[in-house]
KOLKEMI-108288 format. One record per residue: x, y, z of N, C-alpha, C in turn; residue in one letter. Coordinates in pm, whole numbers, padded with zeros to 5 digits, m for minus. Each point is the difference from the previous one (the first is absolute). Last residue first. Layout:
<site n_u="X" n_v="Y" n_w="Z" ca_u="X" ca_v="Y" ca_w="Z" c_u="X" c_v="Y" c_w="Z" residu="A"/>
...
//
This chain:
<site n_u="m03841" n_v="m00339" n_w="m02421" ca_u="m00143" ca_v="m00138" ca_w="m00084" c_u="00018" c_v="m00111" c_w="00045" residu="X"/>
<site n_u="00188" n_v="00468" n_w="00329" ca_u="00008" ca_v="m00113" ca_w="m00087" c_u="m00068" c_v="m00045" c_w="m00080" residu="X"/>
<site n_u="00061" n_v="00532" n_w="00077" ca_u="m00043" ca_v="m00105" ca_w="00081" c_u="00032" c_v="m00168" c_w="m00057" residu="X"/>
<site n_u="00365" n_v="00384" n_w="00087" ca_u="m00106" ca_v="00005" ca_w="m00105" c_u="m00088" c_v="m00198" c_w="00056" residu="X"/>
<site n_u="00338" n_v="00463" n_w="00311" ca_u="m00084" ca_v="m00176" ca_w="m00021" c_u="m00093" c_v="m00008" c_w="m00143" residu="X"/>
<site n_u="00360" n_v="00374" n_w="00079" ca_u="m00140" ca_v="00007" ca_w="00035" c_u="00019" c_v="m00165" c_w="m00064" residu="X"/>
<site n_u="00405" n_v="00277" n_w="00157" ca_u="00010" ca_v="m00129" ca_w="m00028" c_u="m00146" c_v="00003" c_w="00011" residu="X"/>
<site n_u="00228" n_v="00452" n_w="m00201" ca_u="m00057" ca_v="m00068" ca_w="00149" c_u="m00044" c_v="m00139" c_w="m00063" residu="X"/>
<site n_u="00514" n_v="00221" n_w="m00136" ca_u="m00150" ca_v="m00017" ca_w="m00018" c_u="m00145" c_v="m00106" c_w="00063" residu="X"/>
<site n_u="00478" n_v="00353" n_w="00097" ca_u="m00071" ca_v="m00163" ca_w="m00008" c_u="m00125" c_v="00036" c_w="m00048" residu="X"/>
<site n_u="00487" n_v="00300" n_w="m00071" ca_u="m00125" ca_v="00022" ca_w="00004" c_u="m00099" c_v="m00170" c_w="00047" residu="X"/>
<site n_u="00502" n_v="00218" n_w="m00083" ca_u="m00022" ca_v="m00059" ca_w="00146" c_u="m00155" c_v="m00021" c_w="m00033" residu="X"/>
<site n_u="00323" n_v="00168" n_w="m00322" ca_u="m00136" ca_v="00034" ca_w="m00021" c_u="m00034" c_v="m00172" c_w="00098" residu="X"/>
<site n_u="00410" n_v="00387" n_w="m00122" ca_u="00020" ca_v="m00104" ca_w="00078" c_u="m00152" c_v="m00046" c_w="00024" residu="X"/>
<site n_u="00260" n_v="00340" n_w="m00400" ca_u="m00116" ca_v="m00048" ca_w="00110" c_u="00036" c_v="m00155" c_w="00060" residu="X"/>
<site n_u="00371" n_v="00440" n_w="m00197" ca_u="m00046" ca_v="m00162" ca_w="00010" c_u="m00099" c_v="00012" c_w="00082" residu="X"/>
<site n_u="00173" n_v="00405" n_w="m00122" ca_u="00074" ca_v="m00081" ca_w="m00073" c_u="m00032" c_v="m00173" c_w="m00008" residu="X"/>
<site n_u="m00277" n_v="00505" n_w="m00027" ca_u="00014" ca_v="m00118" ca_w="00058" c_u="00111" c_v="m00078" c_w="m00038" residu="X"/>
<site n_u="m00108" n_v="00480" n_w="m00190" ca_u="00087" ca_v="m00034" ca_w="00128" c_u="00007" c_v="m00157" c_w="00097" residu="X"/>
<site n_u="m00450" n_v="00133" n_w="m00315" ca_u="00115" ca_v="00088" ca_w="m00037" c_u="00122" c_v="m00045" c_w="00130" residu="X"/>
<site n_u="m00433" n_v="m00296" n_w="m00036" ca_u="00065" ca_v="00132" ca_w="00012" c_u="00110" c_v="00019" c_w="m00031" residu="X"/>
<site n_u="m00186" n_v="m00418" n_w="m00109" ca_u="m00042" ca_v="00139" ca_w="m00107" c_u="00082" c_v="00103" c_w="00070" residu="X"/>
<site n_u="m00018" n_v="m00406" n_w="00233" ca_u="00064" ca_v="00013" ca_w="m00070" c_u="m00007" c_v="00078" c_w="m00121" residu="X"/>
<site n_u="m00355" n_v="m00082" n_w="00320" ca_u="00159" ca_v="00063" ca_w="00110" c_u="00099" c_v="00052" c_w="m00139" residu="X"/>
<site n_u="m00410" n_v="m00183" n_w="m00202" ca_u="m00011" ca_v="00146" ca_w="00083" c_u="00105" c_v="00058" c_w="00021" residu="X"/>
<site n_u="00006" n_v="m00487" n_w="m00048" ca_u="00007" ca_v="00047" ca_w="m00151" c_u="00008" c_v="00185" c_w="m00008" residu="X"/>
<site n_u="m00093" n_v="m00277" n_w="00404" ca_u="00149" ca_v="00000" ca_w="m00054" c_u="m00015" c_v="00038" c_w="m00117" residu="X"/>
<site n_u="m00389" n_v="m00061" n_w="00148" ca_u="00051" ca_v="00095" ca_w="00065" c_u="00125" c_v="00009" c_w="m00052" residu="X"/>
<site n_u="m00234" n_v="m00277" n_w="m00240" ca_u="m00029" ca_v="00115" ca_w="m00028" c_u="00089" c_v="00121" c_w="00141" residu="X"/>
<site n_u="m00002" n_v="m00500" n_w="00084" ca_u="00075" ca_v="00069" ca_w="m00162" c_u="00000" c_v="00128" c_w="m00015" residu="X"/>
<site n_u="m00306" n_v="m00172" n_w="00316" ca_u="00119" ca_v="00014" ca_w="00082" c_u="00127" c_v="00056" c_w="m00126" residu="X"/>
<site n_u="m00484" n_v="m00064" n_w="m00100" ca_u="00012" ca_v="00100" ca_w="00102" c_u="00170" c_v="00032" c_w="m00003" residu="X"/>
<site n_u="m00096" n_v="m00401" n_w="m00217" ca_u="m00029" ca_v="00080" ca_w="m00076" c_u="00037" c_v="00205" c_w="00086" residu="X"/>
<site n_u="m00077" n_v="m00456" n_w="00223" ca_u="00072" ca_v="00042" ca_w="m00030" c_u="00053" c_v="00109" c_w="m00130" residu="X"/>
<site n_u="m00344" n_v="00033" n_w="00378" ca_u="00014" ca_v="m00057" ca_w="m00076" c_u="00183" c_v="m00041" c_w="m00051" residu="X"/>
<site n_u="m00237" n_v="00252" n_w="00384" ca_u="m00074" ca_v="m00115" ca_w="00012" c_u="00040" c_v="m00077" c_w="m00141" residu="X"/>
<site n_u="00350" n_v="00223" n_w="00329" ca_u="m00094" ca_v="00039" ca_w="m00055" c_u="m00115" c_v="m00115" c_w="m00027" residu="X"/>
<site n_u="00374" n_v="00215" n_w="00360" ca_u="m00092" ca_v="m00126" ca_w="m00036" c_u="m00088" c_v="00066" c_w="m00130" residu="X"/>
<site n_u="00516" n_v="00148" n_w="00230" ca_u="m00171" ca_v="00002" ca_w="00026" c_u="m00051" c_v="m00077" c_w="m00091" residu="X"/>
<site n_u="00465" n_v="00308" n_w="m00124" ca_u="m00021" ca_v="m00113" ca_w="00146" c_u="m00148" c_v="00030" c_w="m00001" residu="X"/>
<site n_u="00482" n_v="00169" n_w="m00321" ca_u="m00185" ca_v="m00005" ca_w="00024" c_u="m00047" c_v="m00111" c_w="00090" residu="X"/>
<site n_u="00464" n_v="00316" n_w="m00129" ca_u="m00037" ca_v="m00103" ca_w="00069" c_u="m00161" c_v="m00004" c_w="00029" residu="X"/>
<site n_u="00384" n_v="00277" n_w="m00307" ca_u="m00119" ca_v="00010" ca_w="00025" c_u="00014" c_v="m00137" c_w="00086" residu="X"/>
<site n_u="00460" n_v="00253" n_w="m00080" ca_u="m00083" ca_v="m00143" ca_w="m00021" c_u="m00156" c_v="m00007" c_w="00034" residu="X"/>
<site n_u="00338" n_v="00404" n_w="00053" ca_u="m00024" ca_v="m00082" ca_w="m00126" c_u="m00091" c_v="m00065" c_w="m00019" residu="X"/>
<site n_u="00207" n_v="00059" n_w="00426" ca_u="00137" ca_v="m00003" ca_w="m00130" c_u="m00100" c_v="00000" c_w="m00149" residu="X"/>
<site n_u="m00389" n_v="m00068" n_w="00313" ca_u="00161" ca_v="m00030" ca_w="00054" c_u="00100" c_v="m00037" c_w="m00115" residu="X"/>
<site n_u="m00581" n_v="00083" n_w="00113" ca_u="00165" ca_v="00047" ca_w="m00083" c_u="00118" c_v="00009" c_w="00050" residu="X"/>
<site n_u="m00602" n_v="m00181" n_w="00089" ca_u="00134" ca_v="00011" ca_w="00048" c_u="00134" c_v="00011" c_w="m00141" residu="X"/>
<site n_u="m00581" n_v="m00036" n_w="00080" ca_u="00091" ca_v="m00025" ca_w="m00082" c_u="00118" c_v="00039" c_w="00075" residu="X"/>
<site n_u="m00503" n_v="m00267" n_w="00064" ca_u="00108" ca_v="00060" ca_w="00024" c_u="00115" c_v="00057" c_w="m00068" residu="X"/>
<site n_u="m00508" n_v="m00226" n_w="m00056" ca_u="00112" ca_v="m00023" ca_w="m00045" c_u="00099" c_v="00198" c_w="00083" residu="X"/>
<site n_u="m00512" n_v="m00302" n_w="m00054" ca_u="00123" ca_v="00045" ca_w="00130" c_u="00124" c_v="m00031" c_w="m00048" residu="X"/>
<site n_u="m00491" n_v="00132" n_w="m00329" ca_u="00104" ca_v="m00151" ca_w="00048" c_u="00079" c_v="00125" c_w="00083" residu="X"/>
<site n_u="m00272" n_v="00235" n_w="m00316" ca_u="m00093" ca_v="m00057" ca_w="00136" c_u="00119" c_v="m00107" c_w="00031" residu="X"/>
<site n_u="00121" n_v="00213" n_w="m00367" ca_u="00000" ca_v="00098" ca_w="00110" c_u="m00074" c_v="m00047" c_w="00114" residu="X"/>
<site n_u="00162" n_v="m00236" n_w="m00441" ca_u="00075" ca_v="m00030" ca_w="00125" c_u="m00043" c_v="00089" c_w="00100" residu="X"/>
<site n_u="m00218" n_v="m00047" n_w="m00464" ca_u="00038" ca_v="m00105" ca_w="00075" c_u="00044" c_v="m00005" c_w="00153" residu="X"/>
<site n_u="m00115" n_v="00402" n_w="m00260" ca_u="m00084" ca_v="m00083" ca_w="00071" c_u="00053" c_v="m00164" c_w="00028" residu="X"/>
<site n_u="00328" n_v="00492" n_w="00035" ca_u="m00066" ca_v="m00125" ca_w="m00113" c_u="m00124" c_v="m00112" c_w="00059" residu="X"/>
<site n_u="00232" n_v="00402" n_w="00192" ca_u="m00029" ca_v="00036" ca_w="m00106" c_u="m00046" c_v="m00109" c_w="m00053" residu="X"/>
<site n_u="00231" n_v="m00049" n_w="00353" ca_u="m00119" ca_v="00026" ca_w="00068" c_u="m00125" c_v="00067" c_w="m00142" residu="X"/>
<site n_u="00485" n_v="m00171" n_w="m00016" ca_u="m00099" ca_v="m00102" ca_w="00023" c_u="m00135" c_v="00064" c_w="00033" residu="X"/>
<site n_u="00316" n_v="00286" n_w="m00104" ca_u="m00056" ca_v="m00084" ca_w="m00124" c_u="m00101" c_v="m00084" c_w="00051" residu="X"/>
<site n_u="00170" n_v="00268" n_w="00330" ca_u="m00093" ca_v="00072" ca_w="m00091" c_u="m00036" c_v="m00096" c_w="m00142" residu="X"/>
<site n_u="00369" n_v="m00174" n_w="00313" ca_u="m00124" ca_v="00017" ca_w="00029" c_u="m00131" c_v="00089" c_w="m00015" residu="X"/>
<site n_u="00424" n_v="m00005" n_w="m00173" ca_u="m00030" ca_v="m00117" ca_w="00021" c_u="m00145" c_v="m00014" c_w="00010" residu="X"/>
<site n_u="00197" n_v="00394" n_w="00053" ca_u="00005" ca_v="m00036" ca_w="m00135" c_u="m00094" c_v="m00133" c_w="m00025" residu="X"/>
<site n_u="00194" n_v="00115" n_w="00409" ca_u="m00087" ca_v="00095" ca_w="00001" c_u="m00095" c_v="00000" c_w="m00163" residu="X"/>
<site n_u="00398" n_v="m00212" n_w="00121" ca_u="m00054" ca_v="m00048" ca_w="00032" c_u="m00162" c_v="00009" c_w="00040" residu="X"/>
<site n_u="00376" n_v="00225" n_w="m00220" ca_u="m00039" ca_v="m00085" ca_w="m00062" c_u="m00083" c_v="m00102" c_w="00069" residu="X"/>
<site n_u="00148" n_v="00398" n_w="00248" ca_u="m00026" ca_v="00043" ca_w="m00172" c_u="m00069" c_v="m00131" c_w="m00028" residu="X"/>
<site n_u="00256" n_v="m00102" n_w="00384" ca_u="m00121" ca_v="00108" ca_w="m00027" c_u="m00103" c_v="00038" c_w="m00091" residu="X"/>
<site n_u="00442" n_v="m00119" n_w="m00062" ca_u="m00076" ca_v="m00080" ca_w="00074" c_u="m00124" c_v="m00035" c_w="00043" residu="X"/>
<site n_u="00272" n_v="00345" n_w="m00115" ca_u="00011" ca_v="m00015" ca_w="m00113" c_u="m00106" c_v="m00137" c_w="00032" residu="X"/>
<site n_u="00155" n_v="00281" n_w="00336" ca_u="m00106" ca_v="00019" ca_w="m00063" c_u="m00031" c_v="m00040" c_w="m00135" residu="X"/>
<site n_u="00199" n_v="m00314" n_w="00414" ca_u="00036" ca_v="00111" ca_w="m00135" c_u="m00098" c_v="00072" c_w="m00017" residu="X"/>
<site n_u="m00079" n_v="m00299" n_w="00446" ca_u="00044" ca_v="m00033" ca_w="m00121" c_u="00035" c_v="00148" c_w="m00050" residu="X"/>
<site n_u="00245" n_v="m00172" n_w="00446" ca_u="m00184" ca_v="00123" ca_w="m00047" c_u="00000" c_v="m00019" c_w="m00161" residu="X"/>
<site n_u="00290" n_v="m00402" n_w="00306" ca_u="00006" ca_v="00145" ca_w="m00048" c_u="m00145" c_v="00067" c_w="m00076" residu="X"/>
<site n_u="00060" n_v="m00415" n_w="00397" ca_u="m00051" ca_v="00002" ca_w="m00128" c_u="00060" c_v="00184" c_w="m00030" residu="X"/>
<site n_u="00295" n_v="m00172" n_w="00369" ca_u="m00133" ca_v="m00014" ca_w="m00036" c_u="m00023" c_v="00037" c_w="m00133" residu="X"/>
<site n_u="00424" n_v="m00333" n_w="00181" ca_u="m00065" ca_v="00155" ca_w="m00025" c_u="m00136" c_v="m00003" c_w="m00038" residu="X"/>
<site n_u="00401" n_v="m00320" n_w="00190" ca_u="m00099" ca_v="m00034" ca_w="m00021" c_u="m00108" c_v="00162" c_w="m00052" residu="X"/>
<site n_u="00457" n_v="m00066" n_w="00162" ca_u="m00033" ca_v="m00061" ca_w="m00116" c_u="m00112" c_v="m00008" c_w="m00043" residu="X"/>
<site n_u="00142" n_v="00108" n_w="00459" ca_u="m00023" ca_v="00079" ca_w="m00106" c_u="00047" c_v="m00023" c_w="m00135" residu="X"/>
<site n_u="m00321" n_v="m00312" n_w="00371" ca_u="00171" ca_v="00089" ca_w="00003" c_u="m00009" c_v="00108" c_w="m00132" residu="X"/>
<site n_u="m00338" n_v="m00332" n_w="00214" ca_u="00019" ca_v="m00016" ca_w="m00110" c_u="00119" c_v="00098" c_w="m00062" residu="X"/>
<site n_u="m00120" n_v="m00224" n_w="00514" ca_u="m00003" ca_v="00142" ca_w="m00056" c_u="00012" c_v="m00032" c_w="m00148" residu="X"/>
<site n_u="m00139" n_v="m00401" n_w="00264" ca_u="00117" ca_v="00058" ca_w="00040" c_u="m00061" c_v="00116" c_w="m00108" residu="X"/>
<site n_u="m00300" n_v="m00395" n_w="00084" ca_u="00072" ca_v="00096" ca_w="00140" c_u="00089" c_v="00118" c_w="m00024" residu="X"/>
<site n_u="m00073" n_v="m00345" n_w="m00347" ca_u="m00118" ca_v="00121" ca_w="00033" c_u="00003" c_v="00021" c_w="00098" residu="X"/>
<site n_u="00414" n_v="m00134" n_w="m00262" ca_u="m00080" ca_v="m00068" ca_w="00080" c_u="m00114" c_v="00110" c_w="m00017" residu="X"/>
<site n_u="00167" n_v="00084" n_w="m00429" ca_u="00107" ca_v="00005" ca_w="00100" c_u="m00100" c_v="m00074" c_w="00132" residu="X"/>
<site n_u="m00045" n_v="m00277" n_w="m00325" ca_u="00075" ca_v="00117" ca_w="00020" c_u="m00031" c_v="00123" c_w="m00024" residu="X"/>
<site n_u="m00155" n_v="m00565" n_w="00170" ca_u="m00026" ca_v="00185" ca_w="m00096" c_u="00137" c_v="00052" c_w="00039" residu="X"/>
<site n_u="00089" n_v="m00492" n_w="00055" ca_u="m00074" ca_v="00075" ca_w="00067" c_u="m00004" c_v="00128" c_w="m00083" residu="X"/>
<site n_u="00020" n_v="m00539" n_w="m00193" ca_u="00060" ca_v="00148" ca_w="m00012" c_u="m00064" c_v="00087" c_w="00096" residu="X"/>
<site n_u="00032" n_v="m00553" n_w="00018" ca_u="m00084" ca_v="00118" ca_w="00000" c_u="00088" c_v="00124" c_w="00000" residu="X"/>
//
């Protein structure tokens, strides 16, 4: 058995740094982001999150299709300044009934 690191008793020291304030560039595109999605009837009713880091759109939350979930990444990846989507998105597991 591998124990965690660093223990969880002990201080996470100074290596360990807090999250930095995003960019306004960051900002920008995430702000972007989320005006498309909210612009398009596919994706403006679904829980989708967006997050920018270095760049990288990160989409998180449930949608109900997959079709839904494409189209968001298809959105992220229009804006202007994205260098990579990371499209974290699930799609909801609805029970279809049996025959």
């Amino acid at each position: 058995m591998i124990p965690p690191w660093p223990p969880p008793d002990e201080n996470p020291g100074p290596f360990e740094s807090s999250p930095t304030p995003p960019t306004d560039d960051e900002i920008r595109i995430a702000a972007g982001v989320a005006r498309r999605l909210d612009g398009n009837q596919l994706t403006r009713r679904q829980r989708i999150t967006v997050e920018v880091q270095n760049r990288v759109v990160i989409l998180d939350g449930t949608v109900d299709t997959p079709d839904v979930r494409l189209t968001a990444g298809e959105l992220a990846w229009g804006m202007p300044g994205v260098a990579d989507v990371c499209n974290a998105l699930r799609v909801a597991n609805r029970q279809r009934p049996r025959r």
